[in-house]
C-alpha positions in Angstrom: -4.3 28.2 14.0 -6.1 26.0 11.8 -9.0 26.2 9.3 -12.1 24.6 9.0 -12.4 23.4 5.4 -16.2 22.9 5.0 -15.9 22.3 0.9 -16.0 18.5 1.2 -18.5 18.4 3.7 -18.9 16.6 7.4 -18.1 13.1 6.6 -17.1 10.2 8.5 -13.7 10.6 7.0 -11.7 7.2 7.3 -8.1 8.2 6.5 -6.3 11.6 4.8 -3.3 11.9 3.0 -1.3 14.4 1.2 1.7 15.2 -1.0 4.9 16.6 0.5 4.4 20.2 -0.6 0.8 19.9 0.5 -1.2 20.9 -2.2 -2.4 17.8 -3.2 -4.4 16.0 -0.5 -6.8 13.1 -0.7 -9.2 11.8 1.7 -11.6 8.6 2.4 -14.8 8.7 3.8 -16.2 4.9 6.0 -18.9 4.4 3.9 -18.7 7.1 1.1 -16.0 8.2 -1.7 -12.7 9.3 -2.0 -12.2 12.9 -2.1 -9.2 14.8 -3.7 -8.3 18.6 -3.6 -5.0 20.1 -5.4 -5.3 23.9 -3.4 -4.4 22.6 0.0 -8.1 21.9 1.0 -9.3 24.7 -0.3 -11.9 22.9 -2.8 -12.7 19.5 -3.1 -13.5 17.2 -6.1 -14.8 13.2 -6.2 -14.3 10.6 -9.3 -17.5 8.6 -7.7 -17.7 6.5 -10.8 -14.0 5.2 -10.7 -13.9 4.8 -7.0 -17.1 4.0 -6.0 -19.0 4.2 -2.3 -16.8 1.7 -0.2 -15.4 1.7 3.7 -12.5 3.4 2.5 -10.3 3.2 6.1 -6.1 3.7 4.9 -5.1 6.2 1.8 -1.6 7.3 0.9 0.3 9.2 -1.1 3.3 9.7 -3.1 5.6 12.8 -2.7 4.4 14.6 -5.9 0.7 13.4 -5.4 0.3 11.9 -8.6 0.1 8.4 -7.1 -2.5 7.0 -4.2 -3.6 3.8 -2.5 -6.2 3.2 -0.5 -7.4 0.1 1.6 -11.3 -1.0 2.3 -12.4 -2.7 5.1 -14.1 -6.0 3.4 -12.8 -5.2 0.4 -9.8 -4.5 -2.2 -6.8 -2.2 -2.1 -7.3 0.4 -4.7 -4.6 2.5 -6.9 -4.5 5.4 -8.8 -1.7 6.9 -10.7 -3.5 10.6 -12.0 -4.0 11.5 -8.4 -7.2 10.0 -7.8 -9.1 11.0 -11.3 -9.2 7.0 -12.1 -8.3 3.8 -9.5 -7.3 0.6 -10.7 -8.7 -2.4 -8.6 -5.8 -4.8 -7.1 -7.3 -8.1 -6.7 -4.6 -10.5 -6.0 -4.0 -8.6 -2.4 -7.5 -10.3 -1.5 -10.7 -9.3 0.7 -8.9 -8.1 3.9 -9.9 -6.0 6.3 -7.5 -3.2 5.4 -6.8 -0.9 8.1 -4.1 1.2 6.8 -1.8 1.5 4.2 1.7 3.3 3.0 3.7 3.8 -0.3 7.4 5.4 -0.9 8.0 8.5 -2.2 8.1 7.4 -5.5 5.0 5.7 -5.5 6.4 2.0 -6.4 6.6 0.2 -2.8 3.7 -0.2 -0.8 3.0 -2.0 2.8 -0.8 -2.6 3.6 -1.8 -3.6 7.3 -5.0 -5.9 7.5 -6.4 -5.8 10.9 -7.4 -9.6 11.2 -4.7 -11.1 9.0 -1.1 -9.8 7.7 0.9 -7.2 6.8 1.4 -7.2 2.5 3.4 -5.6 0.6 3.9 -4.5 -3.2 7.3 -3.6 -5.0 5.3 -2.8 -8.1 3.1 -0.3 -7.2 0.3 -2.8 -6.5 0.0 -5.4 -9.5 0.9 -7.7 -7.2 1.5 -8.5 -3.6 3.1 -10.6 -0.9 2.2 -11.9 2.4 4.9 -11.0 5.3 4.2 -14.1 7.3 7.1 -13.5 9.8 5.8 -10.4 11.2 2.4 -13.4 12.0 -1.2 -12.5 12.0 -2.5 -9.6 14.3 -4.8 -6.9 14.7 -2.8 -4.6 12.7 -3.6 -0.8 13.1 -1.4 1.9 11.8 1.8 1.0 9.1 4.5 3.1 7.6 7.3 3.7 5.3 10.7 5.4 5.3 10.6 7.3 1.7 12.3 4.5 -0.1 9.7 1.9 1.2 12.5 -0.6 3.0 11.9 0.2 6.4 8.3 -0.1 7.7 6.5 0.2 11.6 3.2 -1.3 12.4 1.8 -1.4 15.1 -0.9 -3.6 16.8 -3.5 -2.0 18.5 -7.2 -3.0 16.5 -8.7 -5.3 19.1 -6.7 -4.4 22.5 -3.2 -3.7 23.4 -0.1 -4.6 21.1 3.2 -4.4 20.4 5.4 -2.1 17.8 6.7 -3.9 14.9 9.9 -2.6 12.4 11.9 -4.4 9.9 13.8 -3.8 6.7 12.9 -5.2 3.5 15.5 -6.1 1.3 13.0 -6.4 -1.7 16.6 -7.4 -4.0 15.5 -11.2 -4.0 11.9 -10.5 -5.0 13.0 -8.5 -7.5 15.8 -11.0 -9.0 15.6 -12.7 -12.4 16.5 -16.2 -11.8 19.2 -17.9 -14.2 18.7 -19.5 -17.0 19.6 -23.1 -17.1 21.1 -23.6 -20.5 23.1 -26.9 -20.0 23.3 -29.3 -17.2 26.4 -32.2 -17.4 27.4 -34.7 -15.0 30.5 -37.0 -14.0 29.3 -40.5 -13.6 33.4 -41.4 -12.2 33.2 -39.2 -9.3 29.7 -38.3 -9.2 29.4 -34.4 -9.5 27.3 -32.4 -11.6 27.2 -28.8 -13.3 25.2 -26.3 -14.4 25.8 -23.9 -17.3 23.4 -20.8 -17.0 23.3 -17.2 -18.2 
């Protein structure tokens, strides 16, 4: 059976997410504001002020709740880390048209699909984000995670028929602190060099 909840109104609801124990949900409305309940649906509550009236199409959630991220079409991905009270705008992502989005358990990956462009993604939690050129340029529609955020599916499907795309991120690299050079000597007899770093 289910249950109509009529607290947050009739909507054109974009995209719904929800915790893993299902008490906290949040929802987008195409064209409206993102609306949050902590009962299960039971009552619903909106922070209009911190995330504004905007096509709100992809929102996701981590396990406990606490953090969210949600994509507008023709506009910025958003993030909020106090389950939706306050969003933090994440500019260097761009203006995409962002179809859906997904975020690991924890709340510190994220994979955002843009429906005329490519798939991003985000090893910390959204300050910043990089392009995944090799899966190319498509009318992404749907993307998600495994809980730890290294495996992802997308598949194509915004503007006609398309294919289903995996892969698994090995986010190690990104992540790396590059050596320090601290000394650099060479051997002018046979011609090699070396590198002292730390």
């Amino acid at each position: 059976t289910w249950t109509e909840q009529t607290t947050a109104g009739s909507r054109m609801w974009g995209d719904i997410t929800s915790s893993s124990d299902g008490t906290k949900l949040a929802a987008g409305v195409n064209g409206g504001y993102i609306y949050t309940s902590t009962d299960s649906g039971a009552t619903w509550s909106t922070n209009s002020n911190s995330s504004g009236s905007r096509s709100w199409y992809g929102i996701t959630s981590s396990s406990d709740g606490t953090k969210l991220a949600a994509g507008v079409r023709g506009g910025y991905i958003y993030t909020s880390t106090d389950s939706g009270a306050t969003w933090t705008e994440r500019t260097l992502a761009g203006i995409n048209h962002w179809e859906d989005i997904t975020i690991s358990s924890d709340g510190s990956k994220l994979a955002a699909a843009d429906n005329s462009g490519y798939i991003y993604t985000s090893t910390n939690s959204g300050a910043t984000w990089t392009a995944q050129t090799p899966a190319g340029s498509r009318s992404w529609k749907s993307i998600t995670s495994s809980s730890d955020g290294t495996k992802l599916a997308a598949n194509v499907g915004f503007s006609g028929s398309g294919y289903i795309y995996t892969t698994t991120l090995s986010f190690e690299d990104e992540d790396a602190t590059p050596p320090t050079i601290t000394s650099v000597s060479s051997d002018k007899t046979n011609g090699t060099y070396g590198v002292g770093e730390v």
